[in-house]
C-alpha positions as CSV (number, residue, x, y, z in Angstrom):
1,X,-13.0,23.1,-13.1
2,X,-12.9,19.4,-13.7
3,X,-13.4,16.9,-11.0
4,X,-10.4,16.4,-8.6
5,X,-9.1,13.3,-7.9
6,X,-7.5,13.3,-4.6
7,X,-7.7,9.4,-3.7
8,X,-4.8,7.8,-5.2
9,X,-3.9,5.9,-2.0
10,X,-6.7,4.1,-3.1
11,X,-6.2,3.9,-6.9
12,X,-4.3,5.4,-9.4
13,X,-5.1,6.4,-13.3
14,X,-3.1,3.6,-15.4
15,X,-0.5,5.7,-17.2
16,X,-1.2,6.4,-20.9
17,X,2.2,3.9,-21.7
18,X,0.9,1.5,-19.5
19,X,-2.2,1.7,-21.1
20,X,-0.4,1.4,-24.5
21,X,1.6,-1.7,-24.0
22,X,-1.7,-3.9,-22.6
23,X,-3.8,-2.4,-25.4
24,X,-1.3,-3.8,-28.1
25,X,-0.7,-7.0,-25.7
26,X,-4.2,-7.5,-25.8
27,X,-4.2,-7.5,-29.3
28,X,-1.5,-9.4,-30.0
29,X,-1.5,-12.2,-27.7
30,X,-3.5,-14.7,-26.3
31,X,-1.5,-18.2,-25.8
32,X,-1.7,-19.7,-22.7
33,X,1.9,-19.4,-21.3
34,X,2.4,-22.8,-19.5
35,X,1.5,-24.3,-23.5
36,X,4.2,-25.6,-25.2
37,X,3.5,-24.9,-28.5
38,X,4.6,-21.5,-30.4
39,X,1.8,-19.2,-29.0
40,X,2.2,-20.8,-25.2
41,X,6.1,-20.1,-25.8
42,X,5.6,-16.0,-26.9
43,X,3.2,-16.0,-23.9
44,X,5.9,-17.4,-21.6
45,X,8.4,-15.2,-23.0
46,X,6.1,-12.0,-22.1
47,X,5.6,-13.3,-18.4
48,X,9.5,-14.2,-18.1
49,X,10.0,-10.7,-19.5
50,X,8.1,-8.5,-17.3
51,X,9.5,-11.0,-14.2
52,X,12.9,-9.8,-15.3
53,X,12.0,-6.1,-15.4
54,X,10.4,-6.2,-12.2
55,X,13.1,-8.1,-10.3
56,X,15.7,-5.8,-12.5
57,X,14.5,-2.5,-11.0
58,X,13.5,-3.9,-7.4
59,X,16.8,-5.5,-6.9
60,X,15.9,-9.3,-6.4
61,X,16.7,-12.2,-8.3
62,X,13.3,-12.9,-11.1
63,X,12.9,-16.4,-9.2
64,X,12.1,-14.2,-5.7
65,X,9.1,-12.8,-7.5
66,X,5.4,-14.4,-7.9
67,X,2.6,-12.6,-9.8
68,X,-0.7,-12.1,-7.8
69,X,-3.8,-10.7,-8.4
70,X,-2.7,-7.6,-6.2
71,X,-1.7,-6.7,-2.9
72,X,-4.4,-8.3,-0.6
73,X,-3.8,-11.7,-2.4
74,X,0.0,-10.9,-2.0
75,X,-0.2,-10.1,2.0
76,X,-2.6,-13.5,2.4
77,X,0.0,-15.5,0.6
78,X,2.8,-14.6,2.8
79,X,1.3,-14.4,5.9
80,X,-0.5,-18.0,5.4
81,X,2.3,-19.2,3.3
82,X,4.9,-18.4,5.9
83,X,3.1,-19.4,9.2
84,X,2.1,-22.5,7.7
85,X,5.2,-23.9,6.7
86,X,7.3,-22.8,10.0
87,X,4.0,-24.2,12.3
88,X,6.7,-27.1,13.4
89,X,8.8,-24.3,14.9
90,X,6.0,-22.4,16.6
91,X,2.8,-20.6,16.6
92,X,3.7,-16.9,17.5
93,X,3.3,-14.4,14.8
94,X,4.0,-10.0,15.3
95,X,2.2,-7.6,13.6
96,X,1.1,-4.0,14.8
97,X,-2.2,-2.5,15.1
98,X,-2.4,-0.2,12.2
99,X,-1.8,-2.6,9.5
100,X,-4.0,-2.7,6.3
101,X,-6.6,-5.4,6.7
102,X,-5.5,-7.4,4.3
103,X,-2.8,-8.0,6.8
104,X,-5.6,-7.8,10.1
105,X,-8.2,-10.1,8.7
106,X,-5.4,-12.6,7.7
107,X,-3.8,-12.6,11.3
108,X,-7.4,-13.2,12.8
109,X,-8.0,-15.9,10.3
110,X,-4.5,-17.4,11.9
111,X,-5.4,-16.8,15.0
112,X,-9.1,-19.3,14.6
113,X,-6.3,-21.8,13.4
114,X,-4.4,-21.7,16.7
115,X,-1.9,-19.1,16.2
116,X,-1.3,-16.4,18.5
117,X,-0.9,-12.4,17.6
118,X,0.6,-10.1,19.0
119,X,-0.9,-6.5,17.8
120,X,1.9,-4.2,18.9
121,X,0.7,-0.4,19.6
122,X,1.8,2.9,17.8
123,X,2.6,6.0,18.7
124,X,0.9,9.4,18.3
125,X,2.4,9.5,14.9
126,X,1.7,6.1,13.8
127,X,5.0,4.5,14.6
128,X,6.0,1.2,15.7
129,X,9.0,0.9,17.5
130,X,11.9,-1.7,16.7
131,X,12.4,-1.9,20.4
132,X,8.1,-2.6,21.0
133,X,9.1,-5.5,18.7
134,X,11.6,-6.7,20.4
135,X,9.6,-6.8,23.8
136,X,7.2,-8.9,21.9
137,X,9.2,-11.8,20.8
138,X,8.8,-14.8,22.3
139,X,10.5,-18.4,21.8
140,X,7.4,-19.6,19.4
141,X,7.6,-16.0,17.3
142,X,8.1,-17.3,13.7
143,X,6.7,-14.4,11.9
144,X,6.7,-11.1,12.0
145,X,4.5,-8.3,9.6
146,X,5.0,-4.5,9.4
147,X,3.8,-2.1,6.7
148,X,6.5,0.1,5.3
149,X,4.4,2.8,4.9
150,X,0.6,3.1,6.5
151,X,-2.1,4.1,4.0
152,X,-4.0,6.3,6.0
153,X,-2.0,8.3,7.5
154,X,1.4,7.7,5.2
155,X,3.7,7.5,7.9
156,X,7.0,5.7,7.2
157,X,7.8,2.5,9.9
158,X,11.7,1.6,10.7
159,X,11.8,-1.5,8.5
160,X,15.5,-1.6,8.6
161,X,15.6,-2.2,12.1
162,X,12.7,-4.5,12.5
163,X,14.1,-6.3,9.7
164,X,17.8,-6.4,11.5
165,X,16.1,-7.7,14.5
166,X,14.3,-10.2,12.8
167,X,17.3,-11.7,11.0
168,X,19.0,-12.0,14.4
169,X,16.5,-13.9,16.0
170,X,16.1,-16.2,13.0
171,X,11.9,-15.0,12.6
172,X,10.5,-14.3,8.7
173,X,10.2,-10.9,8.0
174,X,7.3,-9.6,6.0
175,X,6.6,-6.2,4.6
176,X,3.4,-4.8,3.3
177,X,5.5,-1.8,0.3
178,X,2.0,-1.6,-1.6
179,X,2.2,2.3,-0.6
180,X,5.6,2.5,-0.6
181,X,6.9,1.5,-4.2
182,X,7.4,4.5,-6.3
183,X,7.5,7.0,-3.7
184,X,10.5,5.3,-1.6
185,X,13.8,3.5,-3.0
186,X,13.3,-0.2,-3.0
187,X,16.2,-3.2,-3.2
188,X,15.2,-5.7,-2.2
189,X,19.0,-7.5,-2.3
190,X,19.7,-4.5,0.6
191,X,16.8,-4.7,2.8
192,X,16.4,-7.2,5.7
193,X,13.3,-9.1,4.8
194,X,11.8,-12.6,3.1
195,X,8.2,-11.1,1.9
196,X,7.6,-7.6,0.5
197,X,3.9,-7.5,-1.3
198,X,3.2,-4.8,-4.1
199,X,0.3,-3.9,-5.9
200,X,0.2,-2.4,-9.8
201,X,-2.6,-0.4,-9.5
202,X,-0.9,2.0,-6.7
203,X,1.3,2.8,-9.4
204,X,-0.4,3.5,-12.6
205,X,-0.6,-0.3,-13.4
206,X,-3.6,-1.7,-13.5
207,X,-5.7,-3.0,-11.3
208,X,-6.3,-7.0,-10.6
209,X,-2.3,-7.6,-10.9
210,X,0.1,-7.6,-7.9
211,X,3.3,-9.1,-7.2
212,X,5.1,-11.2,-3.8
213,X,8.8,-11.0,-3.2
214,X,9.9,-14.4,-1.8
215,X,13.7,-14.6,-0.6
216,X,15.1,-17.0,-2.0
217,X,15.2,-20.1,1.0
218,X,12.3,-17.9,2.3
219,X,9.5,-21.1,3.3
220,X,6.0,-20.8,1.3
221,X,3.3,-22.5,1.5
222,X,0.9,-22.1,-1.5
223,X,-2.6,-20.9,-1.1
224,X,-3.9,-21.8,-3.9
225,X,-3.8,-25.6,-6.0
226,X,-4.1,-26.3,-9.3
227,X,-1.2,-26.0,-12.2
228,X,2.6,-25.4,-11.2
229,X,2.7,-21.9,-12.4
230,X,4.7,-19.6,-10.5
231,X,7.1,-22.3,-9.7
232,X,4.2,-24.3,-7.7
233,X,3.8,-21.0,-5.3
234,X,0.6,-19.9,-7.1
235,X,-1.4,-21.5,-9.5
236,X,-3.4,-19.9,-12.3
237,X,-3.1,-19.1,-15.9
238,X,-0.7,-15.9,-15.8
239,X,-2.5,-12.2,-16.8
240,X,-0.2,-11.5,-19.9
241,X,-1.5,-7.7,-20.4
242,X,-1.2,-7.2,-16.4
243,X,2.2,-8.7,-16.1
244,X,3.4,-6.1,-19.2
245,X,1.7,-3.4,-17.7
246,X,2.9,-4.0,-13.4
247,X,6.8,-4.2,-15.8
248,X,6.1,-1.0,-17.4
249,X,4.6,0.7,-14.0
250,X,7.4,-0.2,-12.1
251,X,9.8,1.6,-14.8
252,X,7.9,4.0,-15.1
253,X,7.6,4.4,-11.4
254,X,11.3,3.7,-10.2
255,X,12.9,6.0,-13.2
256,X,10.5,9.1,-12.2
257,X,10.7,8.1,-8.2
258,X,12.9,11.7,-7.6
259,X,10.5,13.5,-9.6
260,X,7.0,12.2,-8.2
261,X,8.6,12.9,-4.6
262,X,9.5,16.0,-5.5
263,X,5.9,16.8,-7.2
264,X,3.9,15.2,-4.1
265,X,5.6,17.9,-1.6
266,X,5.0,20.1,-4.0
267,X,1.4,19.6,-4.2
268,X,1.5,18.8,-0.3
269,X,3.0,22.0,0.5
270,X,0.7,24.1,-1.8
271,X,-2.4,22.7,0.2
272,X,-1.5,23.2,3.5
273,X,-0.3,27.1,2.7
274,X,-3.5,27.5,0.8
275,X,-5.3,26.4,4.3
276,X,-3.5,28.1,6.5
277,X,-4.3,31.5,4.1
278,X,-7.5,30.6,4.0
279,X,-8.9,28.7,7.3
280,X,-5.8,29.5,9.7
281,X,-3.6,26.6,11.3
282,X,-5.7,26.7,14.6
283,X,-8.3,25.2,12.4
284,X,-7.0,21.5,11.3
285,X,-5.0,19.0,12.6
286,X,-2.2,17.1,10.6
287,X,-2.6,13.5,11.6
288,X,0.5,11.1,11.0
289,X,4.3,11.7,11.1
290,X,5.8,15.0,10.5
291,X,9.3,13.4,9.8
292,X,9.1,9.9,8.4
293,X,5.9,10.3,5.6
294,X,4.8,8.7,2.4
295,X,4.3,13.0,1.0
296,X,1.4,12.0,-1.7
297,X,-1.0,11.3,1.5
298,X,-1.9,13.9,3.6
299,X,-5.0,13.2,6.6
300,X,-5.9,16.2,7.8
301,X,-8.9,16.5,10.9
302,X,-10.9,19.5,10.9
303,X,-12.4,19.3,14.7
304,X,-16.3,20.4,14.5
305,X,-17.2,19.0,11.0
306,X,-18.0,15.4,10.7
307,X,-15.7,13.3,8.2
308,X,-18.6,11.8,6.5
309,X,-20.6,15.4,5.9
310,X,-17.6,17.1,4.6
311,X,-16.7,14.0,2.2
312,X,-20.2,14.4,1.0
313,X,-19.9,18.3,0.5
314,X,-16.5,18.0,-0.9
315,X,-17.8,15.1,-3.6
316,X,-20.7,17.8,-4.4
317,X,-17.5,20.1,-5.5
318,X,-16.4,17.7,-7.5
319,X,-13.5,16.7,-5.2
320,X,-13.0,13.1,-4.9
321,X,-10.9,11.9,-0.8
322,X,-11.4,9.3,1.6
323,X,-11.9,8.9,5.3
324,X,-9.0,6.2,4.7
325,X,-8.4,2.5,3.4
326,X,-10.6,1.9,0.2
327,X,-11.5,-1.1,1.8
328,X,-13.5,0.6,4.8
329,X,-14.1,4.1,3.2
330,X,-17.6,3.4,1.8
331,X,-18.4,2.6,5.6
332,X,-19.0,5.0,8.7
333,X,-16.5,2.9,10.8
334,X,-14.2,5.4,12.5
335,X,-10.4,4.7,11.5
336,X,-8.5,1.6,12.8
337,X,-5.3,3.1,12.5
338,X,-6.5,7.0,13.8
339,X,-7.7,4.7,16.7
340,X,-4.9,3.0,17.5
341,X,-2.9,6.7,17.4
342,X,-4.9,7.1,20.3
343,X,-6.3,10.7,18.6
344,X,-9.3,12.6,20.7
345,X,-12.6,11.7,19.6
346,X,-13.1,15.6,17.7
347,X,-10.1,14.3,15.5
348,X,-11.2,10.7,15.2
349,X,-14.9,12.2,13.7
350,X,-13.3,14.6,11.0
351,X,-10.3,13.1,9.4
352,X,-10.0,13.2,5.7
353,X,-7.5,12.0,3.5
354,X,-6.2,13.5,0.6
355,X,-3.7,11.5,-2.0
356,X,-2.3,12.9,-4.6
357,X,-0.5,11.9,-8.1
358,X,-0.5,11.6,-12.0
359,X,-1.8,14.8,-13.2
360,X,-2.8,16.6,-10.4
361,X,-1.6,20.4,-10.2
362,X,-0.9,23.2,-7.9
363,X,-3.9,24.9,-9.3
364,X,-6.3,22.2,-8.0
365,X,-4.3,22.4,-4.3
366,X,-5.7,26.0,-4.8
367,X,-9.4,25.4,-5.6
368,X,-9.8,22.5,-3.0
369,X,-8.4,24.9,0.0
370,X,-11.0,27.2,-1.4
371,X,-13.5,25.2,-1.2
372,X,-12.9,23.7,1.8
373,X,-13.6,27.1,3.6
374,X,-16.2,27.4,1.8
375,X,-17.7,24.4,3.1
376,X,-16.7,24.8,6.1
377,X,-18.0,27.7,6.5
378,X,-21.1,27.5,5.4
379,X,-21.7,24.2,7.3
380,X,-20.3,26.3,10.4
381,X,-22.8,29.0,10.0
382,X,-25.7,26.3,9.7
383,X,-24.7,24.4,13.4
């Protein structure tokens, strides 16, 4: 069989129309789009374009939305943005402990500035509580950040009532959706927040291109200087091909959103029977929410086997998962956010991730339960 890609929390394959319309844009266009002669306007038009598409199908105004270079860029530019234009009003900002690191890093970068964090904990599932939020407030809180849905574990956080509480106290609201969009119904005119962040390549978009909802009112400081593209919140010369292809992802993505759920339990579901057939229940642990979950991303602890042996073995089988975020996978760093769900140590040391999407099959479900007893029981029979 083929190789198996089972990592698409990570990155997906750009969809072959994706693929089609930044091939031809490519081709066709190269004018810088803040020139103002003919090929500067066609360029414009293309970045106005996909701005319109995007804010068409997320349900925001195109003025609320900023092209990035992807979601890390996306979560630094609201978190910095927002904290350092409401600094006058205080100093406090909320976030929770299993938060991506674009989001982490960010807050600790704050934090050597003079802000304080508050890094709320999670329960067993992975879940913040709106009321753990509100404990947290205090009278200099001028920011809060919660994921919508973790990419670890996929559990799915109670933005609507974080987001309610937030509006009540008067205290930004920022979300990081880059797991979310395409797999849970976005509009942004409906949900309680000033900052969502999104990334294309999540989606089968391409990779380097990301996007910031900004409410409109919402305060921003820009990051980074230079021309007034963006309307002044983020200079740099615009990606023409990325913008085309993050519209045509987020089509693509928000048409087929019933379908690609529907799929992802599929393939969820087919896994977990196949393991139970073949390994018994007794023998792995579902880590993460078994209600409120992202279905593409399934982590999965197998107590006894190390995570870093059996991603090895499973690689060898030609099937590609992580141990979690992309961004900390390639190190032997135990989980942040299995940490902070306060899992025993035997789960902690053998949690894998599997993440499924364009073009995987039941079939493959099939072969990697196989092989997974296989492996485990061969590296079973070596201890």
């Amino acid at each position: 069989m083929k190789p198996i890609y089972l990592d698409h929390a990570a990155s997906t394959p750009v969809h072959p129309e994706v693929a089609k319309v930044m091939y031809n844009m490519q081709l066709e266009q190269y004018g810088n789009a803040s020139s103002v002669h003919t090929f500067g306007r066609s360029a414009k038009k293309i970045i106005n374009g996909a701005r319109d598409t995007i804010a068409g199908y997320l349900g925001c105004m195109p003025d609320e939305w900023v092209f990035t270079s992807g979601g890390t860029e996306s979560d630094n530019l609201a978190l910095f943005g927002a904290a350092s234009a409401s600094a006058s009003k205080g100093k406090h900002i909320i976030t929770t402990a299993v938060e991506h690191h674009a989001v982490l890093h960010t807050c600790e970068a704050l934090e050597k500035q003079g802000y304080a964090v508050t890094y709320l904990p999670v329960d067993a599932a992975g879940r913040v509580s709106a009321a753990g939020v509100e404990a947290a407030l205090r009278e200099d809180t001028v920011l809060i950040s919660v994921m919508y849905a973790n990419n670890e574990v996929g559990t799915v956080e109670p933005i609507q009532e974080i987001g309610r509480l937030a509006a009540e106290h008067g205290i930004l609201f920022h979300v990081d959706a880059v797991q979310a969009l395409g797999v849970l119904p976005i509009s942004l005119r409906g949900l309680p927040v000033d900052y969502m962040s999104f990334a294309a390549h999540k989606i089968g978009g391409p990779q380097g291109i990301g996007g910031l909802y900004v409410r409109r009112g919402a305060p921003l400081q820009p990051r980074q200087h230079g021309g007034l593209q963006e309307r002044g919140r983020r200079a740099g010369t615009e990606s023409l091909a990325g913008a085309a292809g993050f519209a045509k992802a987020v089509e693509l993505a928000v048409q087929g959103l019933e379908q690609r759920r529907d799929k992802a339990l599929m393939l969820r579901g087919t896994l977990l029977q196949e393991l139970d057939r073949r390994i018994g229940r007794e023998s792995y642990v579902i880590n993460g929410s078994r209600q409120d979950f992202l279905p593409g991303i399934l982590n999965l602890s197998f107590p006894g086997v190390r995570t870093d042996v059996l991603l090895m073995n499973l690689d060898m089988e030609g099937i590609a998962a992580a141990s979690g975020s992309a961004c900390t996978s390639g190190s032997l760093e135990i989980s942040h956010v299995l940490q902070a769900m306060k899992l025993p140590e035997e789960l902690l040391n053998s949690a894998i991730r599997f993440s499924t999407g364009l073009g995987n099959t039941n079939e493959e479900m099939e072969y990697v339960a196989q092989k997974v007893e296989t492996i485990l029981n061969r590296l079973r029979k070596n201890d």
